[in-house]
C-alpha positions as MATLAB code, in Angstrom:
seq = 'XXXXXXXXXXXXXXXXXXXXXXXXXXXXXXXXXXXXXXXXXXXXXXXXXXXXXXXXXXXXXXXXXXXXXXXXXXXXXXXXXXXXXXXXXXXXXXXXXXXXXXXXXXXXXXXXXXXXXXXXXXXXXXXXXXXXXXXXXXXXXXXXXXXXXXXXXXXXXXXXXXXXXXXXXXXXXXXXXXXXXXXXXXXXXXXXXXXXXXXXXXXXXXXXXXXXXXXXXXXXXXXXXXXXXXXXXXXXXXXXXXXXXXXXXXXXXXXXXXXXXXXXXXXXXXXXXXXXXXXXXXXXXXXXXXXXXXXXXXXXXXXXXXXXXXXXXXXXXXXXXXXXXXXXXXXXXXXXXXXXXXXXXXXXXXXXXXXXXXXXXXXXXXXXXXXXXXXXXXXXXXXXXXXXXXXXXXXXXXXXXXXXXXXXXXXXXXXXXXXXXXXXXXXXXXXXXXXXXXXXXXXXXXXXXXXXXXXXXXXXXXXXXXXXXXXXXXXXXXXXXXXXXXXXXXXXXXXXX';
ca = [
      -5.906  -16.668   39.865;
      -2.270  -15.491   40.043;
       0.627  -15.504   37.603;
       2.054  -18.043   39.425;
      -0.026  -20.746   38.231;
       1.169  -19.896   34.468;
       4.912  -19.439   35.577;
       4.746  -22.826   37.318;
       4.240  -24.496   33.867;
       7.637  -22.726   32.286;
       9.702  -25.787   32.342;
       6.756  -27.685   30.594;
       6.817  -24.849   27.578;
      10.405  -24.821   27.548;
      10.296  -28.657   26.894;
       7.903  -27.929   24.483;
       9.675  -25.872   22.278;
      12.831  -27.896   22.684;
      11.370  -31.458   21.785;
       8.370  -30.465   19.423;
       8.391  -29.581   15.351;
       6.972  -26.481   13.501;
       7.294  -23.113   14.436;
       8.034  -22.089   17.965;
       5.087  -19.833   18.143;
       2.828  -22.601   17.589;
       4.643  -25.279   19.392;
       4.201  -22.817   22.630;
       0.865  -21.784   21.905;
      -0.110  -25.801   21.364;
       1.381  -26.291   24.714;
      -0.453  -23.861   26.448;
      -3.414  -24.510   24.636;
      -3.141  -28.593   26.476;
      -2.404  -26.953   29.957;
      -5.552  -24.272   29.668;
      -7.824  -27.370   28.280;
      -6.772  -29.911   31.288;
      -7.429  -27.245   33.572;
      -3.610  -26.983   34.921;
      -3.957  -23.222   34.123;
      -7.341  -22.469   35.497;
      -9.864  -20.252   33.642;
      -9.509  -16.511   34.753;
      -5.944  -16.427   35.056;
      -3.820  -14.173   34.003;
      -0.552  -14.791   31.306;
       2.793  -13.724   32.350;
       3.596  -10.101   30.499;
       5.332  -11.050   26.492;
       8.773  -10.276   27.849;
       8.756  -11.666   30.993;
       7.606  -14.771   29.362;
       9.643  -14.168   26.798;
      12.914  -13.700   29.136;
      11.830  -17.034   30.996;
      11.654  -19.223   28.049;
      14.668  -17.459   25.732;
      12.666  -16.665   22.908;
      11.655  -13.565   21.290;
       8.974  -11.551   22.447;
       7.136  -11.891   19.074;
       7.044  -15.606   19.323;
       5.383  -14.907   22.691;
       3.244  -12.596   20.969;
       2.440  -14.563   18.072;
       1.728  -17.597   20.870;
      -1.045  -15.330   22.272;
      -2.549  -14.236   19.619;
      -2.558  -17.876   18.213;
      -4.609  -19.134   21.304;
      -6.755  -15.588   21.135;
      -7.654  -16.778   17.726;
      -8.920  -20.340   19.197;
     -10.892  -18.557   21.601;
      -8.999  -20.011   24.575;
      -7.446  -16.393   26.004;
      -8.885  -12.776   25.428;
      -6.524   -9.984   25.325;
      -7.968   -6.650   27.676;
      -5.878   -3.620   26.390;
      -4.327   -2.207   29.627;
      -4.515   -5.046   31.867;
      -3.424   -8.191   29.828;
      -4.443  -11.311   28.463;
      -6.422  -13.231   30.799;
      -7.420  -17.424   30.216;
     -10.953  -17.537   28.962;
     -13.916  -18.933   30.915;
     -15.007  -22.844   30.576;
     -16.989  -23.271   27.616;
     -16.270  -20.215   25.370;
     -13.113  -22.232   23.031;
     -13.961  -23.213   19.809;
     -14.631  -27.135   19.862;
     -12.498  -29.447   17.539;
     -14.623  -31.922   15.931;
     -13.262  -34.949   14.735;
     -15.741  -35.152   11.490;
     -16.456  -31.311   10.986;
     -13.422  -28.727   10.159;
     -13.476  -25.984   12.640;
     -14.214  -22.519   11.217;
     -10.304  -21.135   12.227;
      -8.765  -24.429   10.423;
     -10.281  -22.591    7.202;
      -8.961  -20.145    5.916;
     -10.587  -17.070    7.686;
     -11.693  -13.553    6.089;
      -9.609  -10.950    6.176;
      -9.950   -7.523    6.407;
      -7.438   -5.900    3.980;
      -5.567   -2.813    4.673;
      -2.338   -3.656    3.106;
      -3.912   -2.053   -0.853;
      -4.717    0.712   -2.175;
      -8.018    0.065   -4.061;
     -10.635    2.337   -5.507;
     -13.182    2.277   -3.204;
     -16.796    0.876   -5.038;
     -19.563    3.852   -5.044;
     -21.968    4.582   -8.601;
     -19.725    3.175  -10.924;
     -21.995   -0.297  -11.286;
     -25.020    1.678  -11.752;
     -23.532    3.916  -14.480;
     -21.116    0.697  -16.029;
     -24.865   -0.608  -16.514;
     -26.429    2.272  -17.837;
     -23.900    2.861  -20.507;
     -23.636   -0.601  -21.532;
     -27.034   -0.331  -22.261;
     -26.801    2.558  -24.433;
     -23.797    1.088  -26.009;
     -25.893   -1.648  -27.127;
     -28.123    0.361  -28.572;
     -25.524    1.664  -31.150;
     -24.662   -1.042  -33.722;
     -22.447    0.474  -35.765;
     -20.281    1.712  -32.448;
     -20.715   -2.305  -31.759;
     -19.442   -2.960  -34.802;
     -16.343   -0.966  -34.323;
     -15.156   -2.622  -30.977;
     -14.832   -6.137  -32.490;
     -12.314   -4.745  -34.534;
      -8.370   -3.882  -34.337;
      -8.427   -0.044  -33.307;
      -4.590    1.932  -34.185;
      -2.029    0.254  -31.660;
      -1.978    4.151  -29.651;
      -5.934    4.071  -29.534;
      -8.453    5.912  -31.586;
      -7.883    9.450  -31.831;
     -10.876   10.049  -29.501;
      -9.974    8.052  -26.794;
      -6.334    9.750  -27.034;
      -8.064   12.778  -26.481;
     -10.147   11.555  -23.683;
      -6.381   10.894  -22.180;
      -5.060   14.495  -22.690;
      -8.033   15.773  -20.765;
      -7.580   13.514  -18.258;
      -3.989   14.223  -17.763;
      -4.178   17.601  -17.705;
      -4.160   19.820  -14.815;
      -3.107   23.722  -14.146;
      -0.876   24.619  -16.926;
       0.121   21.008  -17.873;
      -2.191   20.966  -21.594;
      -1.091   17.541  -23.142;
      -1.552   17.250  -26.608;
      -3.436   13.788  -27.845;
      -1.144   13.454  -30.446;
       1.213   12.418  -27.818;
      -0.880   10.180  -25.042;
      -0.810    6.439  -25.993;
      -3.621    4.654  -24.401;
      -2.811    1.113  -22.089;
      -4.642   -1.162  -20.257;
      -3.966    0.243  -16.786;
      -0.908    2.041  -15.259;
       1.453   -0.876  -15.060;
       0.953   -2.278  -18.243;
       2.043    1.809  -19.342;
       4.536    1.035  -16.774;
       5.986   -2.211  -18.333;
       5.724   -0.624  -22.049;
       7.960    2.253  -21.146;
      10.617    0.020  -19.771;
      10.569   -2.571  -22.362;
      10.694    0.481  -24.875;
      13.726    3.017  -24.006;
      15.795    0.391  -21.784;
      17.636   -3.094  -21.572;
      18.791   -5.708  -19.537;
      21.386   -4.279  -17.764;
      20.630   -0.256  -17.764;
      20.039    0.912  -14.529;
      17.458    3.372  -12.790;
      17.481    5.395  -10.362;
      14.523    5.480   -7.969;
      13.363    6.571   -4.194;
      14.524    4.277   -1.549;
      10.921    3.053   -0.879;
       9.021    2.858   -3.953;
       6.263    1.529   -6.107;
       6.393   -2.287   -5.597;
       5.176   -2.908   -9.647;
       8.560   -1.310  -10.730;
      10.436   -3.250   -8.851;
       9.165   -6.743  -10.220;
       8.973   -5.412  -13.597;
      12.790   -4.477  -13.211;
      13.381   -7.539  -11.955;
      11.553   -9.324  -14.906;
      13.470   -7.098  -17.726;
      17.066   -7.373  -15.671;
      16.839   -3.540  -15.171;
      19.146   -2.779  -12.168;
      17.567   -0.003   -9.689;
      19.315    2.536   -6.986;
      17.664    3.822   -4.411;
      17.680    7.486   -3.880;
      17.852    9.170   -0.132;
      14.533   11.005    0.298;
      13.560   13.885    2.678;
      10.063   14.985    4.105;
       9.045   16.387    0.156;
      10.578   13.208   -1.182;
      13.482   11.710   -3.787;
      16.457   14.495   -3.170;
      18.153   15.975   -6.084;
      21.882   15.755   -4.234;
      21.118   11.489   -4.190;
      20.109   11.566   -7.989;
      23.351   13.701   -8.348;
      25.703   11.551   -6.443;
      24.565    8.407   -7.733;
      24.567    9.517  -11.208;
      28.952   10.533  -10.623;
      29.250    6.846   -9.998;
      26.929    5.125  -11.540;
      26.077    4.713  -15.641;
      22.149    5.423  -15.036;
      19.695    5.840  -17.421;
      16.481    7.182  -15.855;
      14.906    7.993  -12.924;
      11.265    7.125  -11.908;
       9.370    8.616   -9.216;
       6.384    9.893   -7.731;
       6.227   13.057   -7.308;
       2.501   13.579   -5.666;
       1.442   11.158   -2.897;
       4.429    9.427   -3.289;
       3.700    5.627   -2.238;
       4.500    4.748    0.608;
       5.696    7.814    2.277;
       2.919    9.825    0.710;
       5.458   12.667    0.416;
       4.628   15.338   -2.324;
       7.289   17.552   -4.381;
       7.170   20.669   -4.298;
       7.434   23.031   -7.290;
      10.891   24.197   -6.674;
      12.086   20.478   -6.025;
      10.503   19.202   -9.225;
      12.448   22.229  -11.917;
      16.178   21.200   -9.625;
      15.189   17.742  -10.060;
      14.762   18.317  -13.890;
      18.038   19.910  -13.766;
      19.845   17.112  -12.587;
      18.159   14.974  -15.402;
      19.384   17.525  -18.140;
      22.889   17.301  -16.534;
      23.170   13.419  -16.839;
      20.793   13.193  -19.716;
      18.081   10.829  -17.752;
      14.933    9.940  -19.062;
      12.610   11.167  -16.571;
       9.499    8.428  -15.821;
       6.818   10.046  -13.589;
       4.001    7.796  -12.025;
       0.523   10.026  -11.219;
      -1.545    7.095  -10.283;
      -2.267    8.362   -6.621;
      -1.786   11.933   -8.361;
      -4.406   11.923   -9.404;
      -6.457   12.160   -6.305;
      -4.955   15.767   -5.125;
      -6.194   18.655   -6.950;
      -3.968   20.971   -6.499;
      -1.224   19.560   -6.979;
       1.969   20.945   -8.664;
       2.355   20.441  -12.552;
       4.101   17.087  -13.291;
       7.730   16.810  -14.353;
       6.958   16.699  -17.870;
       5.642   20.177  -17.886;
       9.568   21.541  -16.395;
      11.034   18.903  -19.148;
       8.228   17.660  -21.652;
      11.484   16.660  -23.993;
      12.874   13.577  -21.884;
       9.587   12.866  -19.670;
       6.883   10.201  -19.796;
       4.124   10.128  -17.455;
       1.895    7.545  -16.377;
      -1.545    7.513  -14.761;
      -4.815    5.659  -14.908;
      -8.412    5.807  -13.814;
      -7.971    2.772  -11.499;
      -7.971    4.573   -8.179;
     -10.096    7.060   -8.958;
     -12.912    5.443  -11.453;
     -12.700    1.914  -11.879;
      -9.467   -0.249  -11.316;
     -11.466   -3.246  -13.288;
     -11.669   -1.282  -16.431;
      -7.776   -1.108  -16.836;
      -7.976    2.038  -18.850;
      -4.629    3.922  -17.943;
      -3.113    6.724  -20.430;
       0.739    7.397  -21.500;
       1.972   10.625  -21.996;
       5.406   10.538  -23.810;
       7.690   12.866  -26.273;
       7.067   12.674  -29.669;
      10.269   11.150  -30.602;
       9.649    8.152  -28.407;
       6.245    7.925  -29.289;
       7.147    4.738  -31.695;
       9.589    2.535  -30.056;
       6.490    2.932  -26.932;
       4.190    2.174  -29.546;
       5.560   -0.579  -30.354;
       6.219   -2.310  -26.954;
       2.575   -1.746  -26.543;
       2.053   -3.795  -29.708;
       4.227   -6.470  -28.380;
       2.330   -7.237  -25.421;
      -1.204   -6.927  -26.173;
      -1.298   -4.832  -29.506;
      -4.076   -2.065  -28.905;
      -5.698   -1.559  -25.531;
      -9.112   -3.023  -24.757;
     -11.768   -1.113  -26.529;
     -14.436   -1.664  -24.999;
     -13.240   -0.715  -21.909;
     -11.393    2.571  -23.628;
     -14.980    3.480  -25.199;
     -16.911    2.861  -21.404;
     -13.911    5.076  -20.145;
     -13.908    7.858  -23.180;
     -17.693    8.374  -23.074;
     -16.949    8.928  -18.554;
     -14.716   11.545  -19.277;
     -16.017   13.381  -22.047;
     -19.733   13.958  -20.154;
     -18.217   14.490  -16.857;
     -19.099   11.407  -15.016;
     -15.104    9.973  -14.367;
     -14.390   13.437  -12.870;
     -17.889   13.150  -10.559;
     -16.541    9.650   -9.300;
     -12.905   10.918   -9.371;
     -14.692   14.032   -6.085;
     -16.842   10.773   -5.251;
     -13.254    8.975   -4.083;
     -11.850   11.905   -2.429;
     -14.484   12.626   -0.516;
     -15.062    9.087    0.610;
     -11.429    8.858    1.258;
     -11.739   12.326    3.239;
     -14.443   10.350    5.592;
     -13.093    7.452    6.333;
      -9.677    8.595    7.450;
     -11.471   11.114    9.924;
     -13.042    7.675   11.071;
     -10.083    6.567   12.261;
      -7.639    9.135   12.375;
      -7.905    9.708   16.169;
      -7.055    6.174   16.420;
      -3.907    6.503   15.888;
      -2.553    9.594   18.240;
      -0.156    9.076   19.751;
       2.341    7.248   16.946;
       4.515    9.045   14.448;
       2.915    8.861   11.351;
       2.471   10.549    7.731;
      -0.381   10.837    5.601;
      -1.788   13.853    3.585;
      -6.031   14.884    3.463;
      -6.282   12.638    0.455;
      -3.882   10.072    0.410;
      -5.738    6.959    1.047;
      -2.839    5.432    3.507;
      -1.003    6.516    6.837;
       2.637    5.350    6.855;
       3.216    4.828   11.067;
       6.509    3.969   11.976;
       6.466    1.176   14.653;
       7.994    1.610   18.227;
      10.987   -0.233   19.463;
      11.629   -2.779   20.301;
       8.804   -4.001   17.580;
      10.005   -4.571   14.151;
       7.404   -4.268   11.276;
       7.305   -7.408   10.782;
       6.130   -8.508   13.967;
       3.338   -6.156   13.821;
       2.671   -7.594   10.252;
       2.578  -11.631   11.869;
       0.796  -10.536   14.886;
      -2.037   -8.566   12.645;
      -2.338  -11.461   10.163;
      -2.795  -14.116   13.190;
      -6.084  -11.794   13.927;
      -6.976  -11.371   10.564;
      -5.806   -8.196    9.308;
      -3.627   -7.045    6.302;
      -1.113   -4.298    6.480;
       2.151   -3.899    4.592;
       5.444   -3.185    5.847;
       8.368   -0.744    4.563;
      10.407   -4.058    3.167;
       8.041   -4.112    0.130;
       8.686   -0.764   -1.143;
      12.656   -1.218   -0.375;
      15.086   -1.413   -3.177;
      19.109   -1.552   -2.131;
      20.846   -2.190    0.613;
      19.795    0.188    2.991;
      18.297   -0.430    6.359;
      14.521   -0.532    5.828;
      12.860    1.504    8.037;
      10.143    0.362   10.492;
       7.128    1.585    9.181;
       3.617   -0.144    8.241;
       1.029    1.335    5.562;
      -2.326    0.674    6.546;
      -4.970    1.783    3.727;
      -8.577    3.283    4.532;
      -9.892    1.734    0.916;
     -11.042   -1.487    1.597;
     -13.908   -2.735   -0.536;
     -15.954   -3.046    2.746;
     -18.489   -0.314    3.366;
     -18.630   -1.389    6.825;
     -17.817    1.420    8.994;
     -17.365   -0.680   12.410;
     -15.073   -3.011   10.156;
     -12.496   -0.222    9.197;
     -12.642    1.102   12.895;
     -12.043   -2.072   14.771;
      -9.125   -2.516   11.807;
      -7.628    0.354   12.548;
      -8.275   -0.291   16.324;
      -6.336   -3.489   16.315;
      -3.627   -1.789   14.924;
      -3.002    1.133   18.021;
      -3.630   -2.224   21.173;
      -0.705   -4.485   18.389;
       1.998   -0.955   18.312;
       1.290   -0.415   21.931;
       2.167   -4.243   23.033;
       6.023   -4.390   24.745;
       6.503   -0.499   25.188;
       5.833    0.901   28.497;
       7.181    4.730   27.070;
       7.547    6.337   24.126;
       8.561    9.812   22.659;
       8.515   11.105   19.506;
       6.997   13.714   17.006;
       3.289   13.385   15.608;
       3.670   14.279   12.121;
       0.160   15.552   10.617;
      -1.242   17.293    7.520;
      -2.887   20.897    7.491;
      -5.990   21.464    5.177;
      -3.434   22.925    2.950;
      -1.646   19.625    2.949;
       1.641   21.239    4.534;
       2.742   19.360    7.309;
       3.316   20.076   11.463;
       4.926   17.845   14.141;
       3.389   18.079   17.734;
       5.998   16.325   20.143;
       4.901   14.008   22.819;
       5.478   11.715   25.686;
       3.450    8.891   27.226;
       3.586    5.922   29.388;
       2.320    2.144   28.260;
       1.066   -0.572   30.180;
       3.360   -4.006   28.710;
       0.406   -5.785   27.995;
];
């Protein structure tokens, strides 16, 4: 059947979103939905291109989009990637029963790319196993029912030093303080060395946690300009010469979203521009963690104003909320006691599970586990994606694509959820003013070891960017082994629907 049939029925769907309630997606998809069920657009036709419908009707084309999608979902349309979306065959919609809720009025699973979780592998088995042992030992029992020191036992503060450590970067336990998780370390430091008011500077896009802790605590935050290694030394400068700031907090190692990672040189001229303005410097190694060779932390270049934070969450086990705070000794008690405030010692069971991992080896044996399961799925679906700009490094567990015009991340984010998938968009991670850029993080870490899942997630996301862009030319930005990165330029043509 011909376009014309559809493009027949515009004044009808213009009515339709003039007269009816709700969102304009849905009154045009509801519309269409009574014109493919009567039979007025016949089964095997083919919709009008998004913005030629979209020009027709004077909407945008991601209501069009979102309209499609919506009757996709219903199972009245099916979208061929290359040739269009074509009206379903007699028979094949998903009935509405009058007595029984239809499947799609509930809410649906999803398959989440929009996190970055620790991905489950032999952590159950061994929780199990060392639980029983632990209950073997009654006097170790015993102990856990009881208040531990509010910084942790001294051997769990030393199971914290070995975890932080890395190259040259030998914390001493006498000053890690152990938390339950990253962000409550996170939440600590800030109620500890600043108040309502103070203000921090931090990278443009940045960890979402800070930003509704801030928010909690009244703590203003600047965004910093970043470059391809990350948050530039020149911002932190110029913002500091008119500004009264207090700190900075960053990431300096798969920083999130961007997954840039300082390099050595960056991090000691960063540290310099601290020392000039006297910051407190508050370093986040959560996804650090992950990367083995990574640079040494700020607080190695300036162990005398910087705290660091990390946890075994993405690594080991994000349920156990074991996370460790590395800070200098003369802020060790006003941190101590902002720990004390909120939930007065960490969790000791869950700091003995997590002390016993580290000291045999077995958190470090997940910790490869995670990287090499991260390693495998991304080459699962890396291919996917060529032909979008994009960053990622070999074990960040997220690509950062920037979306084509005339798209908007948002749109891509509506249009994915309609079909069931999470993704996140750069407005998250933005703090300030500044134009957010159009960019989506999809994550590789769902809890689903379903390989075909993650493809077809993955695959849904290429046919979504591709929709409304008939060329597009740009850069390919990709890691090396060595984690450096290269740009391969490009140029190809797209069908509109």
């Amino acid at each position: 059947m011909a376009v014309k049939t559809i493009i027949d029925t515009v004044s009808i769907l213009k009515d339709a979103l003039s007269s009816g309630q709700g969102a304009k997606y849905k009154r045009l998809a509801g519309a269409m939905e009574v014109r493919i069920l009567e039979g007025s657009i016949e089964a095997g036709s083919k919709l009008p291109p998004h913005r030629h419908l979209a020009d027709r009707l004077g909407v945008t084309i991601g209501t069009v989009s979102r309209a499609y999608s919506e009757l996709e979902r219903m199972g009245l349309v099916m979208a061929r990637v290359g040739d269009g979306t074509f009206v379903r065959q007699c028979g094949l919609e998903h009935k509405r029963d009058d007595d029984f809720s239809n499947f799609i009025d509930e809410v649906p699973d999803q398959y989440d790319m929009s996190r970055n979780m620790h991905i489950p592998g032999a952590e159950t088995s061994l929780l199990a196993q060392s639980l029983m042992e632990l209950a073997k030992d009654n006097q170790a029992l015993q102990e856990l029912t009881l208040y531990n020191p509010d910084a942790g036992l001294p051997r769990y503060r030393q199971a914290g030093a070995t975890w932080l450590a890395h190259g040259n970067f030998r914390p001493q336990a006498e000053q890690v303080l152990c938390t339950n998780g990253g962000q409550h370390g996170l939440l600590c430091t800030l109620m500890a060395v600043l108040r309502a008011g103070d203000t921090i500077v931090t990278e443009q896009l940045t960890y979402p946690g800070l930003i509704t802790a801030a928010r909690m605590l009244g703590i203003k935050l600047l965004g910093a300009e970043m470059d391809e290694e990350g948050i530039t030394p020149a911002s932190i400068d110029e913002l500091c010469q008119h500004n009264r700031v207090s700190a900075i907090y960053c990431t300096p190692t798969l920083q999130n979203p961007t997954t840039c990672v300082l390099s050595s040189p960056r991090r000691e001229a960063i540290v310099e521009i601290c020392r000039k303005h006297n910051l407190l410097i508050i370093e986040d190694e959560a996804h650090a963690i992950l990367v083995e060779d990574r640079a040494p932390p700020l607080s190695f270049f300036a162990p005398e104003r910087s705290i660091l934070i990390s946890s075994l969450s993405k690594a080991v086990a994000a349920g156990l909320r074991v996370g460790f705070l590395h800070a200098p000794t003369t802020l060790l008690s006003r941190i101590t006691a902002a720990l004390r405030a909120s939930c007065w010692m960490a969790t000791p069971l869950a700091m003995e599970l997590a002390t016993h991992w580290i000291e045999e080896g077995t958190a470090e044996k997940l910790l490869r586990d995670q990287i090499a399961e991260i390693i495998r799925r991304k080459a699962l679906v890396q291919g996917l994606l060529d032909g979008f700009t994009y960053r990622t490094h070999p074990q960040s567990p997220h690509f950062w694509i920037e979306v084509p015009e005339p798209w908007r991340a948002s749109d891509i984010e509506t249009d994915l959820k309609l079909k069931n998938y999470l993704i996140t968009t750069a407005e998250a991670f933005a703090v300030g003013r500044a134009a957010v850029p159009q960019f989506i993080r999809a994550s590789v870490t769902n809890a689903s070891h379903d390989d075909q899942l993650l493809r077809m997630g993955f695959q849904t996301i290429a046919n979504t960017l591709r929709q409304g862009s008939t060329q597009f030319e740009g850069e390919l930005i990709l890691p090396s082994n060595s984690g450096h990165w290269f740009k391969r330029s490009f140029e190809i043509q797209r069908p509109q629907d």
